[in-house]
GUDOTI-236994 format. One record per residue: residue in one letter; x, y, z of N, C-alpha, C in turn. Coordinates in nm, 4 decimals. Layout:
BEGIN
+------+----------+----------+----------+----------+----------+----------+----------+----------+----------+
| type |      npx |      npy |      npz |     capx |     capy |     capz |      cpx |      cpy |      cpz |
+------+----------+----------+----------+----------+----------+----------+----------+----------+----------+
|    a |        X |        Y |        Z |        X |        Y |        Z |        X |        Y |        Z |
...
+------+----------+----------+----------+----------+----------+----------+----------+----------+----------+
END
This chain:
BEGIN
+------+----------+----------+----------+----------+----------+----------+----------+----------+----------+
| type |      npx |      npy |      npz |     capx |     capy |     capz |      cpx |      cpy |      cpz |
+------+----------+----------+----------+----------+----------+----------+----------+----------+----------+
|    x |   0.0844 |  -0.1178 |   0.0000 |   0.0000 |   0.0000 |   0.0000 |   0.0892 |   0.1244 |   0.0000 |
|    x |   0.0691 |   0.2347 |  -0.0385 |   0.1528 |   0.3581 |  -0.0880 |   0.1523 |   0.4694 |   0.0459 |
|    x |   0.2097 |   0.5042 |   0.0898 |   0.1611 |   0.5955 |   0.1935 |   0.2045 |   0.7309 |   0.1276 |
|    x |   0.1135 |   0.8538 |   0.2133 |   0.1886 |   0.9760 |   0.1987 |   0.3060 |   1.0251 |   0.3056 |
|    x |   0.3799 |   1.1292 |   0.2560 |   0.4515 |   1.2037 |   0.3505 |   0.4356 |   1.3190 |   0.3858 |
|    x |   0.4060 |   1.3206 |   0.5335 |   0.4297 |   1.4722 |   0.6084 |   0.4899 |   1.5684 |   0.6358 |
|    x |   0.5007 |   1.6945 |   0.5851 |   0.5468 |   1.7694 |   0.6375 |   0.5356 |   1.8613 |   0.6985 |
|    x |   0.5466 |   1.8861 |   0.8371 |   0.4167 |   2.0123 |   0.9052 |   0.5283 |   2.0871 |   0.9835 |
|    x |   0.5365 |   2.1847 |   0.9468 |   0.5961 |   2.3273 |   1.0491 |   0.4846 |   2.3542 |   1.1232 |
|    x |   0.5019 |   2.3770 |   1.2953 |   0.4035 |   2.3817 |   1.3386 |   0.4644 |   2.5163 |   1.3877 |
|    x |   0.3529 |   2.5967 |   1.4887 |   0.3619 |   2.7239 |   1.5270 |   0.4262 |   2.7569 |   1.6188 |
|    x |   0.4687 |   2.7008 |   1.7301 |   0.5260 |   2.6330 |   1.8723 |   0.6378 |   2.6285 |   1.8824 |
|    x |   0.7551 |   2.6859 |   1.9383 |   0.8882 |   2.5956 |   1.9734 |   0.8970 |   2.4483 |   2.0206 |
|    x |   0.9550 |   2.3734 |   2.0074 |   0.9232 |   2.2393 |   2.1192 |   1.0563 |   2.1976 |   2.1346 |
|    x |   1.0782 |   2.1237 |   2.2517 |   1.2285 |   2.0861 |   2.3247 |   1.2231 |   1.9344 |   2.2930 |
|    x |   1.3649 |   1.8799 |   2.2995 |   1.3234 |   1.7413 |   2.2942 |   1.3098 |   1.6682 |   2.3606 |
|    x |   1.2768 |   1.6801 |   2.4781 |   1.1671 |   1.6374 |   2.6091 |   1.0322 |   1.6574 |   2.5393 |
|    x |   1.0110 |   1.7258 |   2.5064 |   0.8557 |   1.6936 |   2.4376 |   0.8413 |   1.6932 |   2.3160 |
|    x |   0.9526 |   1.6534 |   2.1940 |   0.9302 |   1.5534 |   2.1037 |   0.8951 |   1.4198 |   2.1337 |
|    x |   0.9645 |   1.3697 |   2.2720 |   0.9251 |   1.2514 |   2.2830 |   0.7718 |   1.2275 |   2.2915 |
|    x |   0.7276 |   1.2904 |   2.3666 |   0.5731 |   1.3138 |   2.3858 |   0.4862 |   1.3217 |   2.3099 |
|    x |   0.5117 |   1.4411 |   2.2028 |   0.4378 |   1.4435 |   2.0284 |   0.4744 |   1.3115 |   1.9495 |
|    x |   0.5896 |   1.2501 |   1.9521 |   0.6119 |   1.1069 |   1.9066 |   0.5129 |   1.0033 |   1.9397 |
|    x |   0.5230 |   1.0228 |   2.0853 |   0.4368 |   0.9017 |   2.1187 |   0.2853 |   0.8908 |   2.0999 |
|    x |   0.2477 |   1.0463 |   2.0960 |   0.1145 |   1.0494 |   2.0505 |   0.1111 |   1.0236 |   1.9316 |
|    x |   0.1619 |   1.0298 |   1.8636 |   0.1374 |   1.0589 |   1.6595 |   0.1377 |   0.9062 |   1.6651 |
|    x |   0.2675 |   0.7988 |   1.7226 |   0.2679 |   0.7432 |   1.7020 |   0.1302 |   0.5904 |   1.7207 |
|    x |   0.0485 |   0.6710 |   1.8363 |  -0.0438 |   0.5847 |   1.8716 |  -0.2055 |   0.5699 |   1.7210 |
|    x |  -0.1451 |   0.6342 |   1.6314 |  -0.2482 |   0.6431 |   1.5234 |  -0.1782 |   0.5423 |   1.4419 |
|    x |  -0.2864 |   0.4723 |   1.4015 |  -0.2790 |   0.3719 |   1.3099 |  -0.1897 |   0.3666 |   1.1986 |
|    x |  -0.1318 |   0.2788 |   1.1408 |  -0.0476 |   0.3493 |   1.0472 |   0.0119 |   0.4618 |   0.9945 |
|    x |   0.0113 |   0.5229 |   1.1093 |   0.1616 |   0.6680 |   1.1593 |   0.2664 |   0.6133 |   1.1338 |
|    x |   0.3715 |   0.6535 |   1.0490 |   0.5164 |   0.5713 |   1.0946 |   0.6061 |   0.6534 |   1.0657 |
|    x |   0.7448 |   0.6435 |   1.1286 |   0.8710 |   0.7228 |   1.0387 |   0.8334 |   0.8794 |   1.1304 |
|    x |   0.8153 |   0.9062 |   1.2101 |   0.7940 |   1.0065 |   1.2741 |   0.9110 |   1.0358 |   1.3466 |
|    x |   0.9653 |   1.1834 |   1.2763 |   1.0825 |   1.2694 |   1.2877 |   1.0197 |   1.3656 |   1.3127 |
|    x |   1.1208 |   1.4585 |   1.4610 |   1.0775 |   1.5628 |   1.4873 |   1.2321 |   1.6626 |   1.4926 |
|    x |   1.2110 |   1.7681 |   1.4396 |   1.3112 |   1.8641 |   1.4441 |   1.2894 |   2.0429 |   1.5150 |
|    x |   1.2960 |   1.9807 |   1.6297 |   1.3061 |   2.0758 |   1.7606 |   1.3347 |   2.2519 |   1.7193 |
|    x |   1.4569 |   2.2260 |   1.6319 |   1.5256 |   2.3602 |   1.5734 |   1.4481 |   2.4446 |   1.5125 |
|    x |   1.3802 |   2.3572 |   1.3715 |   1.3078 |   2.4381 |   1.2889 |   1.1284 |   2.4118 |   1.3362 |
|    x |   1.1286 |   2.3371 |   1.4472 |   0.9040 |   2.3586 |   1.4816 |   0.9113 |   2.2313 |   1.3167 |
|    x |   0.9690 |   2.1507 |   1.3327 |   0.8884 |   2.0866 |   1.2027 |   0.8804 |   1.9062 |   1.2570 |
|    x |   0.7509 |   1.8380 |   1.2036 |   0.7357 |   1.7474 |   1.2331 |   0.7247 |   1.6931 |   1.1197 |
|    x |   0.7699 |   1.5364 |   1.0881 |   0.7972 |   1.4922 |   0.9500 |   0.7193 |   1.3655 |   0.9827 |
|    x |   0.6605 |   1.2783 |   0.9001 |   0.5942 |   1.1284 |   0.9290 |   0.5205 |   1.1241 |   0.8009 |
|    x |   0.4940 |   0.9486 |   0.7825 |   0.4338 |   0.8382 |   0.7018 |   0.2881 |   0.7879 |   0.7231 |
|    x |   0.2094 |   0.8398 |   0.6468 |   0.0966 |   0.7858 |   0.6688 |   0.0271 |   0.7500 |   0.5188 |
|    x |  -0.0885 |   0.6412 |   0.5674 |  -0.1809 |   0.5708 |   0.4587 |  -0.2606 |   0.6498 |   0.3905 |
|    x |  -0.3749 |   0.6719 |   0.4709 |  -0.5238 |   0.7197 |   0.4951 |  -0.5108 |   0.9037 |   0.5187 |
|    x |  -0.5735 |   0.9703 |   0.3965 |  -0.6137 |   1.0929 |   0.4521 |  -0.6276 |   1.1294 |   0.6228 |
|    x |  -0.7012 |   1.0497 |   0.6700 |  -0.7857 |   1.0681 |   0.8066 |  -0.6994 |   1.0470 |   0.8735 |
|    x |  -0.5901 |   0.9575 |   0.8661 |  -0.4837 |   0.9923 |   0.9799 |  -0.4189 |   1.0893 |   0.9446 |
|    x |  -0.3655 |   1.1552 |   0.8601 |  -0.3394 |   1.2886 |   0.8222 |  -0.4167 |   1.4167 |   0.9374 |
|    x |  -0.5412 |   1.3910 |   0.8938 |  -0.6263 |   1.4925 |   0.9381 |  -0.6050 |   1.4718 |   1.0848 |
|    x |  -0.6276 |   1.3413 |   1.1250 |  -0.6073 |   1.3184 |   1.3317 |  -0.4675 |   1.3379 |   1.3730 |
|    x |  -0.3603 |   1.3439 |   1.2580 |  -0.2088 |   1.3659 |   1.3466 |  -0.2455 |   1.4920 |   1.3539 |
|    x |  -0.2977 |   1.5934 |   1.2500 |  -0.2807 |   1.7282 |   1.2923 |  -0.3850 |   1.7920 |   1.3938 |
|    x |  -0.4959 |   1.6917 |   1.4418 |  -0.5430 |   1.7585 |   1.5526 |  -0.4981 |   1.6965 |   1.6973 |
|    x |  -0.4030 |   1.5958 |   1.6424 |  -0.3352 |   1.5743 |   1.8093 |  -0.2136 |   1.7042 |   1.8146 |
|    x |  -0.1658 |   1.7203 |   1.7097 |  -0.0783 |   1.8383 |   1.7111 |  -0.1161 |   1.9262 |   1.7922 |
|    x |  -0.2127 |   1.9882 |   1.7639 |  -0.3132 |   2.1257 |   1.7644 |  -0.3221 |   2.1133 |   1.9257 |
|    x |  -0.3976 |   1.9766 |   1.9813 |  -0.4288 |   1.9550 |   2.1123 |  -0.3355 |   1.9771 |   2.1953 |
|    x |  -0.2282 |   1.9373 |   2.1671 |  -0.0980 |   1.9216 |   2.1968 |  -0.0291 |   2.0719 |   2.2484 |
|    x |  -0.0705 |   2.1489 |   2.1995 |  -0.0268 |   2.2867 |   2.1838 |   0.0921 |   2.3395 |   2.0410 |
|    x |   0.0809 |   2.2741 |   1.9570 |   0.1557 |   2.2896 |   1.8639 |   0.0589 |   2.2818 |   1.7157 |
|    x |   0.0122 |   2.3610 |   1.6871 |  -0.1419 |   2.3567 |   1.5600 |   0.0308 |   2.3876 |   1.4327 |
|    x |  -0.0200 |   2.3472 |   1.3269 |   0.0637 |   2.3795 |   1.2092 |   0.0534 |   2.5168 |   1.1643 |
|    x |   0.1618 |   2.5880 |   1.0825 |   0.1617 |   2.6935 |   1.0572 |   0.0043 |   2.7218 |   0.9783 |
|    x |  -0.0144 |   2.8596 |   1.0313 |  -0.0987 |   2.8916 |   0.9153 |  -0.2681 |   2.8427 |   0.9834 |
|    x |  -0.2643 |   2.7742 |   1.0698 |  -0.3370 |   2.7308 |   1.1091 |  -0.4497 |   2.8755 |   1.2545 |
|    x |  -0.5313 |   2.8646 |   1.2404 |  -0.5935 |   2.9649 |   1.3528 |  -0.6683 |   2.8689 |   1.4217 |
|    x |  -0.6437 |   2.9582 |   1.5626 |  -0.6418 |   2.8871 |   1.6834 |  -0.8002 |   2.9073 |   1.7243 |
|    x |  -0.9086 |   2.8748 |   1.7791 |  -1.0185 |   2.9417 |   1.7934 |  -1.0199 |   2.9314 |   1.9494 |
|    x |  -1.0738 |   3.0692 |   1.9580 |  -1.0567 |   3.1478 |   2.0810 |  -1.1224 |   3.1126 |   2.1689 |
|    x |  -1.2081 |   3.0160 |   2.1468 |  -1.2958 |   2.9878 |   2.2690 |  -1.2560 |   2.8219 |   2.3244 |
|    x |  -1.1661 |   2.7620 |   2.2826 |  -1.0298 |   2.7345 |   2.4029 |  -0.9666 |   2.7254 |   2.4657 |
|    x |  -0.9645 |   2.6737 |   2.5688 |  -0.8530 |   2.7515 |   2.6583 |  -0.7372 |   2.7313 |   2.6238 |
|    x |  -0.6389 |   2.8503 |   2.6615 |  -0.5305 |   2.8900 |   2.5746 |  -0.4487 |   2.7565 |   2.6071 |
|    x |  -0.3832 |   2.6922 |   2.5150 |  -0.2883 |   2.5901 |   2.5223 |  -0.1937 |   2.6510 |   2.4634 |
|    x |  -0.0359 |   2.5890 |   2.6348 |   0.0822 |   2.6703 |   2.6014 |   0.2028 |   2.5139 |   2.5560 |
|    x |   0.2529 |   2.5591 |   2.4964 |   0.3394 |   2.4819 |   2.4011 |   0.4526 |   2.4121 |   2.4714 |
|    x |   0.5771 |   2.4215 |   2.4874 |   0.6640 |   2.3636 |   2.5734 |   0.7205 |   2.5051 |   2.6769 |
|    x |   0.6870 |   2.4050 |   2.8245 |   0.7236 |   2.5215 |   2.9046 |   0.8583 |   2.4479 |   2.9969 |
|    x |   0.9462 |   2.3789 |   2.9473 |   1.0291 |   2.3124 |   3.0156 |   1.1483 |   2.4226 |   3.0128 |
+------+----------+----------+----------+----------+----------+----------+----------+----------+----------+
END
């Protein structure tokens, strides 16, 4: 089966104490795989099948405190803060 590849700059700084964390979540979606995170540039890289896991890595992102660039946050949320280590 063919998968796509991800590439998401997200909005967030993140440390790599909590790459591990965004890893382990992304990784709990179904045929997620190959999940690289690069702390430096906010960018998260990964392998997926199915549109829809596409669409659910980027709202564990989002949950997460890290939504992809470009992305708006809606305000009636409570504010989620990104890495505070």
């Amino acid at each position: 089966m063919n998968s796509g590849f991800a590439t998401v700059h997200v909005q967030n700084a993140f440390c790599q104490k909590c790459s591990s964390t965004i890893k382990k979540e992304l990784l709990k979606i179904m045929d997620i795989t190959n999940v690289y995170l690069y702390p430096t540039d906010s960018l998260v890289v990964f392998n997926f099948v199915k549109a829809n896991e596409l669409s659910t890595a980027l709202n564990i992102l989002t949950d997460l405190g890290y939504p992809p660039e470009g992305e708006r946050i809606n305000s009636k949320k409570p504010s989620i803060t990104a890495c505070n280590c």
